[in-house]
C-alpha positions in Angstrom: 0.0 0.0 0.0 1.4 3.6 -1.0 1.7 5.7 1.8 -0.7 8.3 2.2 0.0 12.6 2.9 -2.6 12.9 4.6 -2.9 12.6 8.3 -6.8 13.0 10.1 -7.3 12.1 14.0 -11.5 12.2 14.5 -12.1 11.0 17.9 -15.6 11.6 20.1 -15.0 12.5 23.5 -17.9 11.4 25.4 -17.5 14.0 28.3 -18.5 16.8 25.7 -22.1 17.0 25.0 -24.0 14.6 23.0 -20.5 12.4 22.9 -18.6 15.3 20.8 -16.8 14.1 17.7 -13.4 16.3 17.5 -11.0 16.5 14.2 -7.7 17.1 13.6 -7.1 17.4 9.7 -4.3 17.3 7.3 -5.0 16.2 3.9 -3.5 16.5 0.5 -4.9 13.8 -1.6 -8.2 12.6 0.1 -11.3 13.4 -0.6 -14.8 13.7 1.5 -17.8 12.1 -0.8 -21.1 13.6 -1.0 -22.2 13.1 2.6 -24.0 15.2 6.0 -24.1 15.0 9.4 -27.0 14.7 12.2 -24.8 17.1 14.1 -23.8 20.9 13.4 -20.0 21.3 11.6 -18.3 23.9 12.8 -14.6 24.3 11.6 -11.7 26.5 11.3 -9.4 26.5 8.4 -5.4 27.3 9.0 -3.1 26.4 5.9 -3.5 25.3 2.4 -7.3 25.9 0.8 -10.2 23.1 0.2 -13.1 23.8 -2.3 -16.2 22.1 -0.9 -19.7 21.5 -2.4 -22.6 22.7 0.5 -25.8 22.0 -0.4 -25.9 24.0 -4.0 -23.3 26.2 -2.8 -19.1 26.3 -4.2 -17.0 27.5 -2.6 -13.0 28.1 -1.2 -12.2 28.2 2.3 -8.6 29.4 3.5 -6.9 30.3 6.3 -8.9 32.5 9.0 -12.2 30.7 7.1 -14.8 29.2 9.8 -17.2 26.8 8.2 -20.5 26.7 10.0 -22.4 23.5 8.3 -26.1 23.3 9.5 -27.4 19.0 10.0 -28.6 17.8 7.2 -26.9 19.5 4.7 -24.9 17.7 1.9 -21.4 18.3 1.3 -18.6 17.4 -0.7 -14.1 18.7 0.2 -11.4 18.3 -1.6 -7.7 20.3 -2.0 -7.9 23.3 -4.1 -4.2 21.9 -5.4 -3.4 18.4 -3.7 0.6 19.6 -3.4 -0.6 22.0 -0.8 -3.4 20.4 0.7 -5.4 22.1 3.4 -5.5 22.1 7.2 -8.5 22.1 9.4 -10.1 21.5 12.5 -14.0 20.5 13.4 -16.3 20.0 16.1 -19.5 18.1 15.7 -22.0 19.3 18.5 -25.6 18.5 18.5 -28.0 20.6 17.8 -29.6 20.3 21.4 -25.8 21.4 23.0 -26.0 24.6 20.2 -29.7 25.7 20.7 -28.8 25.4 24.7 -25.7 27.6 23.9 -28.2 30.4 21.9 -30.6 30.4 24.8 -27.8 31.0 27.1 -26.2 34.4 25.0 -29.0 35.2 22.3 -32.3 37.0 22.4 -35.9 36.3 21.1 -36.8 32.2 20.7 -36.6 29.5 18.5 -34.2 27.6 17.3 -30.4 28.4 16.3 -30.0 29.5 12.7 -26.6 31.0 11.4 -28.0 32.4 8.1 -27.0 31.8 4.5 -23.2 32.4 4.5 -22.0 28.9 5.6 -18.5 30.5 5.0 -17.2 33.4 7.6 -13.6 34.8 7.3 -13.0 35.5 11.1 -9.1 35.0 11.9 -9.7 35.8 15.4 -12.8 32.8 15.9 -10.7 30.6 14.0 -7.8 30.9 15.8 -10.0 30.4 18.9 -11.5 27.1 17.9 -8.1 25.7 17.1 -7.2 26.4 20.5 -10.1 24.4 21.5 -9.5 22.0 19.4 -6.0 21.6 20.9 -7.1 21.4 24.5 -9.8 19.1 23.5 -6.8 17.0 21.8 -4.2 17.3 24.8 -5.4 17.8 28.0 -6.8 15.3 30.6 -8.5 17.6 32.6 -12.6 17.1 31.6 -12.9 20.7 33.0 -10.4 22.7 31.2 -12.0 21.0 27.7 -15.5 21.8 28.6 -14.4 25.5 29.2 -12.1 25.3 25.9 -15.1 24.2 23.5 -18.0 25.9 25.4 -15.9 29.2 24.9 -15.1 28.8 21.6 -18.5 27.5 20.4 -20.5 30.3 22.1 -18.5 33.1 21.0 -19.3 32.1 17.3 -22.8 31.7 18.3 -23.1 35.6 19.8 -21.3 36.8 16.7 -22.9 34.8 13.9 -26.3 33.0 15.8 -29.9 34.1 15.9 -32.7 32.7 17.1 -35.4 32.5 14.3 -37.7 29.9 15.8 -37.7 28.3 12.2 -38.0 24.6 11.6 -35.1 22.0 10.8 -34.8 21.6 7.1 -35.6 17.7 7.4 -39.3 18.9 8.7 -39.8 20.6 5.3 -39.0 17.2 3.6 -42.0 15.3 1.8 -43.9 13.2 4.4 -42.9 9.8 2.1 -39.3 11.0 2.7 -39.8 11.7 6.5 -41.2 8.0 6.4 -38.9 6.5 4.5 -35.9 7.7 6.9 -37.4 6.7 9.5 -38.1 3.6 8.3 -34.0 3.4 7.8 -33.5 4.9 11.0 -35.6 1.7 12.6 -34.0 -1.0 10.5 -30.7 0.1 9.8 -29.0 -3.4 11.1 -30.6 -5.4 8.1 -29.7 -6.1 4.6 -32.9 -4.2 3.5 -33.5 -4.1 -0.2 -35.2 -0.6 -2.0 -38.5 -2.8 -2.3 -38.6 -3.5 1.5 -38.2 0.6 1.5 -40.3 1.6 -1.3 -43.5 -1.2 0.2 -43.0 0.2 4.0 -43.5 3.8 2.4 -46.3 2.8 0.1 -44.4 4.5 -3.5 -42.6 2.8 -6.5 -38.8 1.7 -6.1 -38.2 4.1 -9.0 -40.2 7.1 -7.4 -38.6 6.7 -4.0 -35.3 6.7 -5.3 -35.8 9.7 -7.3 -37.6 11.8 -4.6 -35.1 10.8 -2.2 -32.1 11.8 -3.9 -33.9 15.1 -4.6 -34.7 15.7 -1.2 -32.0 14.7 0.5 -29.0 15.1 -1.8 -28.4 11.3 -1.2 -28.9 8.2 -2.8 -31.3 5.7 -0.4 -27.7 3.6 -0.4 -25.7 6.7 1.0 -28.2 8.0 3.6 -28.1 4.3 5.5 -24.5 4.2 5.0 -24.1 7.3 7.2 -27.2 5.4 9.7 -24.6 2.6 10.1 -21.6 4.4 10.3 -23.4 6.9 13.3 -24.0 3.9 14.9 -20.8 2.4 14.6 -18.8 5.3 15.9 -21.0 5.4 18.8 -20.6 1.4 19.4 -16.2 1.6 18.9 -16.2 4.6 20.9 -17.5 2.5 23.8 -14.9 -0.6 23.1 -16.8 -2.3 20.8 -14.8 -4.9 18.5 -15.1 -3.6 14.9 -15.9 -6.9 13.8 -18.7 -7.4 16.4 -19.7 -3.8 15.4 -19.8 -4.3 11.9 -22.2 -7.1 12.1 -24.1 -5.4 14.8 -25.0 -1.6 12.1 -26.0 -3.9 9.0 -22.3 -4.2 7.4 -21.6 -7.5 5.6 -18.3 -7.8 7.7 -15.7 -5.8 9.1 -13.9 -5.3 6.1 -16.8 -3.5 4.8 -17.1 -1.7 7.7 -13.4 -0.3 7.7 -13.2 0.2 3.7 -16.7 2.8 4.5 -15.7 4.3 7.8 -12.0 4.9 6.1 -13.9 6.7 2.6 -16.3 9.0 4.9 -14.2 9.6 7.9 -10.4 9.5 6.5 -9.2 6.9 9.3 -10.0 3.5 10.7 -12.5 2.3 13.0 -9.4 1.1 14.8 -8.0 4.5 15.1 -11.1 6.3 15.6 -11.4 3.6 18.6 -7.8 4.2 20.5 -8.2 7.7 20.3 -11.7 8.4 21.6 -11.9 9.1 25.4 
């Protein structure tokens, strides 16, 4: 195997809120496939530049660039020149820890909503949350991370944040989307065919398949992918064999469980295991 330039730590510290997922990124030649998160993204870009696909929306992020990434929404990274690469970090909080955050520091109600510009070009707030992002990574003092990530997070919020008291995109979905996801959501650990989805929603294979992709920016295939792997990080980060996990999320063994896990994350479940707290 060639060895790689690129070097990623992702690790969930369970102390955090919701079980935090933290990243450390260095990459040249890898490159993130069409894919969201249930959780918000929030990162801060410090060398090199990666052009990213959001949603609809191209765009460039360089140094003192923060990256606020809303759950749900699709997105694609790659280098803007793989010889320079780019360097990142990211925090993955729930949307529960941010809207807790916004009714701690912002007026009015509702929920958290950071506008259109998914792309801010704040040197000082990125410097901040690598700072966090390096406490997070080095110390062993719970207390000195919560402060670290809780600072950083909250002062983005009162600059960026408002409470709208709009709904999540996912409730604006189709209601034989909604149903179909959740019907993933429930039976994630089989091997479910797109006519065991397509009869528990009540549509054609073809018609769910279309709709779905249109709605979500994801093939059926990809959105249970991500079910699986959400699971999975949540089983390794608890000491969970990858072999017994990879059975237990729906994969047909663990080497289809590390060959996913290494295409949407950039490291093993192995790695990601050692290095979660």
């Amino acid at each position: 195997m060639a060895k790689t330039r690129d070097r990623l730590k992702l690790w969930r510290d369970s102390s955090l809120p919701g079980g935090m997922d933290v990243l450390h990124a260095s990459c040249f030649d890898y490159r993130y496939p069409a894919h969201s998160h249930d959780e918000f993204v929030i990162a801060a870009f410090v060398r090199g530049a990666q052009r990213h696909r959001i949603a609809r929306y191209q765009g460039i992020a360089e140094p003192g660039t923060l990256m606020i990434i809303p759950p749900g929404e699709v997105h694609t990274g790659e280098a803007v020149e793989c010889d320079l690469g780019w360097d990142y970090c990211a925090f993955y909080p729930t949307a529960q820890f941010m809207n807790a955050l916004a009714a701690e520091s912002l007026p009015g109600a509702g929920t958290l909503d950071f506008g259109r510009d998914l792309l801010r070009q704040n040197t000082g707030l990125a410097y901040g949350l690598l700072q966090a992002s390096l406490v997070a990574a080095q110390s062993q003092d719970p207390l000195e991370r919560h402060c670290a990530v809780y600072d950083a997070l909250g002062a983005i919020i009162a600059r960026y944040g408002q409470r709208t008291g709009r709904s999540l995109k996912a409730a604006s979905r189709p209601a034989d989307i909604r149903k179909a996801q959740a019907f993933l959501a429930d039976e994630f650990h089989g091997h479910l065919s797109i006519d065991e989805v397509a009869s528990a929603v009540g549509i054609s294979q073809y018609h769910l398949m279309r709709s779905f992709r249109a709605a979500t920016g994801l093939s059926v295939h990809q959105f249970l992918t991500q079910i699986r792997l959400n699971h999975a990080k949540t089983l390794l980060a608890k000491g969970v064999s990858a072999a017994q996990t990879a059975t237990s999320v729906g994969f047909y063994d663990q080497s289809h469980l590390i060959n996913q896990f290494r295409r949407y994350f950039g490291v093993t479940p192995k790695q990601y295991a050692t290095t979660s707290r």
